[in-house]
N, C-alpha and C positions, 0 to 999 in steps of 0.2 A: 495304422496308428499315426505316421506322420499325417495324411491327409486330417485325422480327428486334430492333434494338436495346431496343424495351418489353420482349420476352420475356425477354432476355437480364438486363435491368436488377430486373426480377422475380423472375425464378427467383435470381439471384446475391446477395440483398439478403440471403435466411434464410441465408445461408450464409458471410456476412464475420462475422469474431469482434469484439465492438463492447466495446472495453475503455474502462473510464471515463480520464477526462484525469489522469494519471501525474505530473503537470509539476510544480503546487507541493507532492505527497509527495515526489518526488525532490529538487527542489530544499533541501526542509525538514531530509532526512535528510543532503543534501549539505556545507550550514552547521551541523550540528545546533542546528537549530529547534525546540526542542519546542513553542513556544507556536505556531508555523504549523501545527506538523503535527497538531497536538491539535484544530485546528478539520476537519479530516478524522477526528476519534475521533465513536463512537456514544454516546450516556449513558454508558453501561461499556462499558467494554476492554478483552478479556484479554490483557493487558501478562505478557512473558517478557521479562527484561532477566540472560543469564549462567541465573544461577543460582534467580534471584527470579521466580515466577511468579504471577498470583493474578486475579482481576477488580475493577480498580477503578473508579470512576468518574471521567467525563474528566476534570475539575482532577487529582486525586492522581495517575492516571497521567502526567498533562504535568509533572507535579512530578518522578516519579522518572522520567522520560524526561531533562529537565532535570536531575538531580543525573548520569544516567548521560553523558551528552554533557559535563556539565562534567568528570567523569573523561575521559572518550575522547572528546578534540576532532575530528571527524568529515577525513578529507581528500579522501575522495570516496566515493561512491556509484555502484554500476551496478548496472544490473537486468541478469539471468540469463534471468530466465524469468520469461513471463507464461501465464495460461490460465485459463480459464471453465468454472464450472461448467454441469453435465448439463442444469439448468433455466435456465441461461445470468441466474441470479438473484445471483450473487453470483463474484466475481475474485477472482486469489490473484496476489501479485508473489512473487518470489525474486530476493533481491537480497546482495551485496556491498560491506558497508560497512569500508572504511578508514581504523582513528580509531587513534593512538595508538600505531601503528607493527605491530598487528596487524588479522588480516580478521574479519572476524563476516558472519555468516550471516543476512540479515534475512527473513524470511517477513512477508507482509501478505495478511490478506484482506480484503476491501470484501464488503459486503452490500449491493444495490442498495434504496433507500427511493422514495418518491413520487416525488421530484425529482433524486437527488444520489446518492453514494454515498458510504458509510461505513467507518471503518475498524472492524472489531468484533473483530481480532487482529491485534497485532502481537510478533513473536519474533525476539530480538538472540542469537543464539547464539555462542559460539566455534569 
């Protein structure tokens, strides 16, 4: 019986989808936090906010994340969809943000690092 439940617990281990902890990005985009959420950004960030795209470095982006949240005060957040990449190296969210009386469309991907995981895209669409 123990050999059945080691196999079980082995074989089933390569095969759960191990998403990083979700809780203060969501939480961050939920208040619109930029200064929370900006400690989940990489050095640079390719920040999409509408119309405005480019790669900035993390201060400037939590800057215009922050002027964008001060236009569209956030009132809730929900993730859609989550899933992992092929070298299971890097997550992507899709999510639903509610600010301002319309939806936008949030994309995030995480790159996995030594320790933690980063944000290295994120995209606020309409």
């Amino acid at each position: 019986m123990k050999s059945l439940i080691f196999s079980l617990v082995i074989f089933a281990t390569p095969l759960t989808d191990v998403m990083p902890d979700m809780t203060g990005i969501t939480k961050a985009l939920k208040t619109g936090n930029a200064e929370a959420l900006s400690k989940y950004f990489g050095e640079d960030v390719e920040l999409a906010l509408i119309d405005d795209e480019d790669i900035y470095e993390k201060e400037e982006a939590r800057d215009k994340l922050a002027k964008f949240f001060s236009s569209n005060p956030p009132k809730s957040f929900n993730q859609v969809h989550k899933g992992t990449s092929k070298g299971e190296d890097s997550h992507y969210v899709i999510g639903d943000l509610v600010a301002n009386g319309d939806t936008f469309r949030v994309y995030i991907y995480l790159e996995e690092t030594e320790d933690s995981y980063v944000i290295q895209e994120l995209r606020i669409e309409e």
